[in-house]
C-alpha positions in Angstrom: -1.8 -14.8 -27.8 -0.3 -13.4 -24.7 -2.6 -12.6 -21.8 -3.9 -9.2 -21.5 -4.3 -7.5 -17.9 -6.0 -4.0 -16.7 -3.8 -3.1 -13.6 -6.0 -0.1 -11.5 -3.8 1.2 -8.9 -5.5 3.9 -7.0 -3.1 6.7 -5.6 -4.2 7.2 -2.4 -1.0 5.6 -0.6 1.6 4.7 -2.4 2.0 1.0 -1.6 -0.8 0.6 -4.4 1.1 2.1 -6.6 4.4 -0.1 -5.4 3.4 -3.2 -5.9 1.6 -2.0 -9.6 5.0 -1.6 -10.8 6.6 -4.3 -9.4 3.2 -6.8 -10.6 3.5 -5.4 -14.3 7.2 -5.3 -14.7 7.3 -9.0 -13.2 3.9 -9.8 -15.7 5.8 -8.7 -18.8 8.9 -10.9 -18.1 6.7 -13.4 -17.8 5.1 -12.8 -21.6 2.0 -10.8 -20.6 0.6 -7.4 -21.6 -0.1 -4.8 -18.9 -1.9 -1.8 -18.9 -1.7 0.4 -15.9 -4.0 2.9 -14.9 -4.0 5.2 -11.7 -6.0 8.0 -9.9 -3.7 11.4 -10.3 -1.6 13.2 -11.5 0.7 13.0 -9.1 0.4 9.0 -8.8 1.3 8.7 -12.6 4.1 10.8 -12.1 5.3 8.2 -9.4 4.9 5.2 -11.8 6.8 7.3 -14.3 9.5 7.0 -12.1 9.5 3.1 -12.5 9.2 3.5 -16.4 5.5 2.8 -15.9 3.3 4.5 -18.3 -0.3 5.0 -16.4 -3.0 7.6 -18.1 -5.3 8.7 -15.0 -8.6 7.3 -15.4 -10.3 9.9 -13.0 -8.8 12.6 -10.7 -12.7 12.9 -8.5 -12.2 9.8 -6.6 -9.9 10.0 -3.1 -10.0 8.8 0.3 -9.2 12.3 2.3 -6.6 13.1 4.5 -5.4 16.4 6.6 -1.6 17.4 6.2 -0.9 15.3 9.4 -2.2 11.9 7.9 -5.3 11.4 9.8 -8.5 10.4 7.8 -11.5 13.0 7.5 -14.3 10.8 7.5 -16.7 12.9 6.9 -14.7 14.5 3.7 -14.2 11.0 2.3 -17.8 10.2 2.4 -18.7 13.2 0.9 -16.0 12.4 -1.6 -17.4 9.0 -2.5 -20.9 10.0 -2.5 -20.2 12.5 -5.1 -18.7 10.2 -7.0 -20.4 7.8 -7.2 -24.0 9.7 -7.8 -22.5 12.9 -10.2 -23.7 11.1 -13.4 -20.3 12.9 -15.3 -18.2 11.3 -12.4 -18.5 7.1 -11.8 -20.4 6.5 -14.5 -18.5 8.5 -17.0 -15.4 6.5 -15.5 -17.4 3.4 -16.0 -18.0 4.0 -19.7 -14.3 4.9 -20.5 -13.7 1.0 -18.9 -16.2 -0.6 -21.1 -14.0 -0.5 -24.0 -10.9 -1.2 -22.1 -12.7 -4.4 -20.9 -12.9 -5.5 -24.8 -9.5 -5.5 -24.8 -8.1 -7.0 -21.5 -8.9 -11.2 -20.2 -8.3 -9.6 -16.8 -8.7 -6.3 -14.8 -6.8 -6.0 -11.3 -9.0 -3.4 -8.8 -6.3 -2.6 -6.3 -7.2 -1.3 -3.9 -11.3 -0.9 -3.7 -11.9 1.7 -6.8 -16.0 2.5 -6.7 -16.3 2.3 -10.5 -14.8 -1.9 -10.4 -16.5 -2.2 -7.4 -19.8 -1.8 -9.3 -18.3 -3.5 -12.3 -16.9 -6.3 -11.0 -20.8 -7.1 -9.0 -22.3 -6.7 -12.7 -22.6 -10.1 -14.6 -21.1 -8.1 -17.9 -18.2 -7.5 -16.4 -17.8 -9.6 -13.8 -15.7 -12.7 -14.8 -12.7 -10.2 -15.5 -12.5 -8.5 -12.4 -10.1 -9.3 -9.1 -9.9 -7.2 -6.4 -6.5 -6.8 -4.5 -6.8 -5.4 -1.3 -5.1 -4.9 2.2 -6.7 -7.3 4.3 -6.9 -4.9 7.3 -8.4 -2.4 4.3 -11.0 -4.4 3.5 -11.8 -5.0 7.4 -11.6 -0.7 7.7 -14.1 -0.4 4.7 -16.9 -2.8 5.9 -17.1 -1.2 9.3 -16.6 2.2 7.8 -19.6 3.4 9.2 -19.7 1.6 12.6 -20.4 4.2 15.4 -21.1 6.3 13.2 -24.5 5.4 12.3 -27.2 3.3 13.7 -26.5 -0.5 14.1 -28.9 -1.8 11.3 -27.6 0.8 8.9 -24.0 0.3 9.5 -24.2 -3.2 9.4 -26.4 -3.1 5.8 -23.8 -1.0 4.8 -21.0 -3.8 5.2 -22.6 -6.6 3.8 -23.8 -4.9 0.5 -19.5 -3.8 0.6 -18.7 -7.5 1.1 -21.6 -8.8 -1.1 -20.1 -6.4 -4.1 -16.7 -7.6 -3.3 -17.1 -11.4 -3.3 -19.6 -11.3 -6.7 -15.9 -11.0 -8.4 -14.3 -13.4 -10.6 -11.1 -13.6 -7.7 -10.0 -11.6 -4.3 -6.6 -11.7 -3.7 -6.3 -10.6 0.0 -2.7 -10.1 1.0 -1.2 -9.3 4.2 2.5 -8.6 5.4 2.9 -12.0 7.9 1.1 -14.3 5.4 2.9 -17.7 4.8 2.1 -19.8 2.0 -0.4 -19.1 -0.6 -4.4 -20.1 0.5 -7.4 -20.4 -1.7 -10.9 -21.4 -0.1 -11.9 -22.8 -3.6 -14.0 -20.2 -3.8 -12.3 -17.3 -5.6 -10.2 -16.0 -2.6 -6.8 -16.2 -2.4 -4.6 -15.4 0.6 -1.2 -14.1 -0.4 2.1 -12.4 1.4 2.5 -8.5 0.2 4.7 -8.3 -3.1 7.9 -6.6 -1.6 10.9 -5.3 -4.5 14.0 -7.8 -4.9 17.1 -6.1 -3.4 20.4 -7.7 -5.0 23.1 -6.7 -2.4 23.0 -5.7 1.1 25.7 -3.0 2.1 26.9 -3.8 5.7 29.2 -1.3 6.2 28.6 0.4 9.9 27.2 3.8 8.1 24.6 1.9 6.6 23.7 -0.2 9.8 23.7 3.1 11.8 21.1 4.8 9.6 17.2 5.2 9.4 15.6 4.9 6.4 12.6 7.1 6.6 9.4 6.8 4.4 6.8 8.9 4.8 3.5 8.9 2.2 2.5 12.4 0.5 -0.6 13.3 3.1 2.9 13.4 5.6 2.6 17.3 5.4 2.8 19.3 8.6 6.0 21.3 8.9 6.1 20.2 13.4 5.5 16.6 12.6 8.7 16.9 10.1 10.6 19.0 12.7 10.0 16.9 15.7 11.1 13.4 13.5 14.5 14.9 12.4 14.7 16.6 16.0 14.0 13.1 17.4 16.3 11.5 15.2 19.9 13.8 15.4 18.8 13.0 19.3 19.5 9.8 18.9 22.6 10.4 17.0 20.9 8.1 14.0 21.4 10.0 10.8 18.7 9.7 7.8 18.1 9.4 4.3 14.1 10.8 4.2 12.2 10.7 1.6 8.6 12.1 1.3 6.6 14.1 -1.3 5.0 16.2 1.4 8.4 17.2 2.4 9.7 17.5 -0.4 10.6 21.5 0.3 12.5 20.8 3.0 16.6 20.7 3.0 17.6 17.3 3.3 14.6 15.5 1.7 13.1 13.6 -1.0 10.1 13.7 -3.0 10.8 10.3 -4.5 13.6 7.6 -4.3 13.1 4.6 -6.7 15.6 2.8 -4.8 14.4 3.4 -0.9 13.7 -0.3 -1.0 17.8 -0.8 -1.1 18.1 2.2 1.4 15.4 0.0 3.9 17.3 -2.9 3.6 20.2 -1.5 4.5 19.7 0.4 7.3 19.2 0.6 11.1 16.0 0.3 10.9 13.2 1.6 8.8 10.4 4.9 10.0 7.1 5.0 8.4 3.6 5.1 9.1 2.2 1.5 9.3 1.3 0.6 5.9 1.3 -3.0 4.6 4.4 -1.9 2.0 6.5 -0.8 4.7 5.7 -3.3 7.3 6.4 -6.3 4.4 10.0 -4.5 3.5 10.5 -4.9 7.5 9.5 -8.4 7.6 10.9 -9.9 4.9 14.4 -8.1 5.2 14.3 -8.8 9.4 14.4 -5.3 10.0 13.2 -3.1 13.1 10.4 -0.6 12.4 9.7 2.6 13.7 5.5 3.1 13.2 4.3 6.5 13.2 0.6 6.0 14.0 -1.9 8.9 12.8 -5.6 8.6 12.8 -5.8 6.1 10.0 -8.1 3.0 10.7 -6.3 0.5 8.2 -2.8 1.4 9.5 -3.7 1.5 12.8 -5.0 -2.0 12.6 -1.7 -3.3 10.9 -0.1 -1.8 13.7 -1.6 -4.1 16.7 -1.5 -6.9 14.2 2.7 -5.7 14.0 3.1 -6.4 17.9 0.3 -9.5 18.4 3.3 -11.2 15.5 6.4 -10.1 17.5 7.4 -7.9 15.0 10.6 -6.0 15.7 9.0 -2.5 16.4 8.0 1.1 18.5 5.1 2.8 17.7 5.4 6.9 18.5 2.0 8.6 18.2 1.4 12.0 16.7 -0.7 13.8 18.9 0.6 17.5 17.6 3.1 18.2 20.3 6.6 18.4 18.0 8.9 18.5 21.5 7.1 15.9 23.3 6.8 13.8 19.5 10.8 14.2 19.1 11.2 13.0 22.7 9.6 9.3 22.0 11.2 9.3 18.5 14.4 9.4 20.6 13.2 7.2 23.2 11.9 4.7 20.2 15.0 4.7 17.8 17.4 3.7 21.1 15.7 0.9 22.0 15.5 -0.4 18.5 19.0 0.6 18.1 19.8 -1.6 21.1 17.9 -4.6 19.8 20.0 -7.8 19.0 21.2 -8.0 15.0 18.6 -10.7 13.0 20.8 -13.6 12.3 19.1 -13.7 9.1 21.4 -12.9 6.4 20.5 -10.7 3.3 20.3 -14.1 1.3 17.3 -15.2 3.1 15.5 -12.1 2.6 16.2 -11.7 -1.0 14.4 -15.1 -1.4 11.8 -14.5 0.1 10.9 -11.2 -1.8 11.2 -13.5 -5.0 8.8 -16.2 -3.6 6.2 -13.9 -3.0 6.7 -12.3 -6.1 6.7 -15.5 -8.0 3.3 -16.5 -5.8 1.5 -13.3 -7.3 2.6 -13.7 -10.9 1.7 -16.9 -10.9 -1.6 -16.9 -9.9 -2.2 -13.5 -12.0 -0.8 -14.7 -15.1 -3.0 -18.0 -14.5 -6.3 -15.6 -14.1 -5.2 -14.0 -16.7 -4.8 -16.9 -18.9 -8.3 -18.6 -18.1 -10.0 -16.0 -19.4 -8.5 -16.0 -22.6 -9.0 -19.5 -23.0 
């Protein structure tokens, strides 16, 4: 009998819902069945889009952002705290996954869902569940409250996090500059970020000279868009934009189920500093332009970006659209003027494969443990 995997992909970035896709399209060639689930509407809608079919477990549970990307901390913890304690809410959710454990040898928690979390520290449930997380999220969630409460209690806090988190049957801990695949022997596993296999590589000079631009749906405030395509035409670097947030605007994409081609392609790629994006940019050897917001995972992944020599400019948004427009100008020259990667297409290409072999592999294996 084939292996049977749970995927959870929560929607609260896109990259989650990325490498869901590209996990249970790449399981099911391999002879296993997938089941997907997500966190909205609006993330089942994007899976849709990659023929996924993903019913939306609960629509309560979300990190919180303003339209500019930053995090509200003090919504999110509201968020989770009526989550998890509204009896109709996480436990509710939890009930709906008890049966869908009876049917699955394995249930993937990407990234950090409140409802696993519990699950996978229970000894029911617990030999089923691995946890697939960022692993600059997992740093931002332990020292979530760090600063923001006393010492004692902040630090509680984390290890009761990290205590839940490593009670699982696996962590699979992936990063965008991870080499081979680790595992301490102890149920964690270090793995490269799953990026999508692009076939061909146009290398026409349109295609060289353009930017392909990602930005996630909390991308929403109408300056921030002006000053990018301000700072852009500036440049003289034409665009192919994509962003749900934007969506409205002339010239701009909710969705693009090929942007991965697009990225590899072009100039160079703009986005906010997610593990997705920055894994497209290092596996394809291409320039990145970050756009930092108030975001403690990204802006982790961002240092982490330059202490690797990662071809990149970060421009901040600090609400100025002018003075924004100005360094995206400024930043899109200079990468621009960077020497072409003597890395060819071919090299790339391979290496998405290998680290989409690496996770299959290993989740396919999990998988077919359990059933045994």
């Amino acid at each position: 009998m084939p292996p049977r995997i749970l995927y959870l992909a929560t929607a609260d970035a896109r990259g989650h819902l990325m490498r869901a896709q590209l996990l249970a399209h790449a399981l099911r060639a391999a002879g296993a069945q997938v089941q997907v689930l997500t966190t909205s509407d609006e993330g089942a809608r994007f899976l849709a889009g990659f023929d996924i079919d993903a019913p939306v477990l609960s629509r309560h549970y979300a990190v919180q952002f303003d339209t500019q990307q930053n995090m509200l901390r003090r919504e999110t913890d509201r968020n989770v705290a009526h989550y998890m304690f509204r009896p109709e809410r996480m436990l509710r959710d939890m009930w709906r996954l008890r049966a869908r454990f009876r049917e699955a040898d394995l249930v993937v928690n990407d990234s950090f869902h409140p409802a696993l979390l519990l699950m996978g520290w229970l000894p029911f449930w617990r030999r089923k569940v691995v946890h697939v997380y960022g692993a600059s999220l997992r740093r931002a969630l332990e020292t979530n409250f760090k600063g923001r409460m006393p010492g004692a209690i902040a630090k509680l806090f984390g290890g009761i996090v990290a205590w839940q988190i490593d009670r699982s049957l696996a962590r699979i801990e992936h990063d965008f500059a991870y080499g081979e695949p680790q595992h301490d022997g102890h149920g964690r596993h270090r793995l490269a970020t799953p990026v999508a296999v692009v076939d061909a590589v146009d290398h026409s000079e349109a295609a060289q000279r353009a930017a392909a631009v990602y930005l996630n749906p909390h991308f929403q405030e109408p300056a921030l868009a002006d000053g990018l395509e301000q700072g852009l035409a500036d440049a003289g670097v034409p665009a192919h934009l994509v962003g749900e947030g934007y969506a409205h605007r002339p010239h701009w994409h909710a969705r693009d189920e090929h942007w991965i081609e697009a990225a590899a392609h072009s100039a160079f790629i703009v986005s906010a500093p997610g593990m997705a994006a920055l894994s497209i940019a290092a596996v394809y050897r291409k320039p990145i332009l970050l756009l930092l917001t108030d975001q403690p995972e990204q802006a982790i992944n961002a240092g982490r970006a330059a202490q690797l020599g990662l071809a990149h400019r970060v421009v901040v948004w600090r609400g100025d659209a002018p003075k924004f427009a100005r360094a995206v100008a400024a930043a899109a020259a200079e990468l621009l003027a960077l020497p072409a990667s003597v890395a060819d297409a071919t090299a790339g290409r391979q290496g998405a494969i290998e680290r989409l072999r690496h996770w299959t592999t290993l989740l396919y294996g999990l998988a077919s443990t359990a059933t045994r």
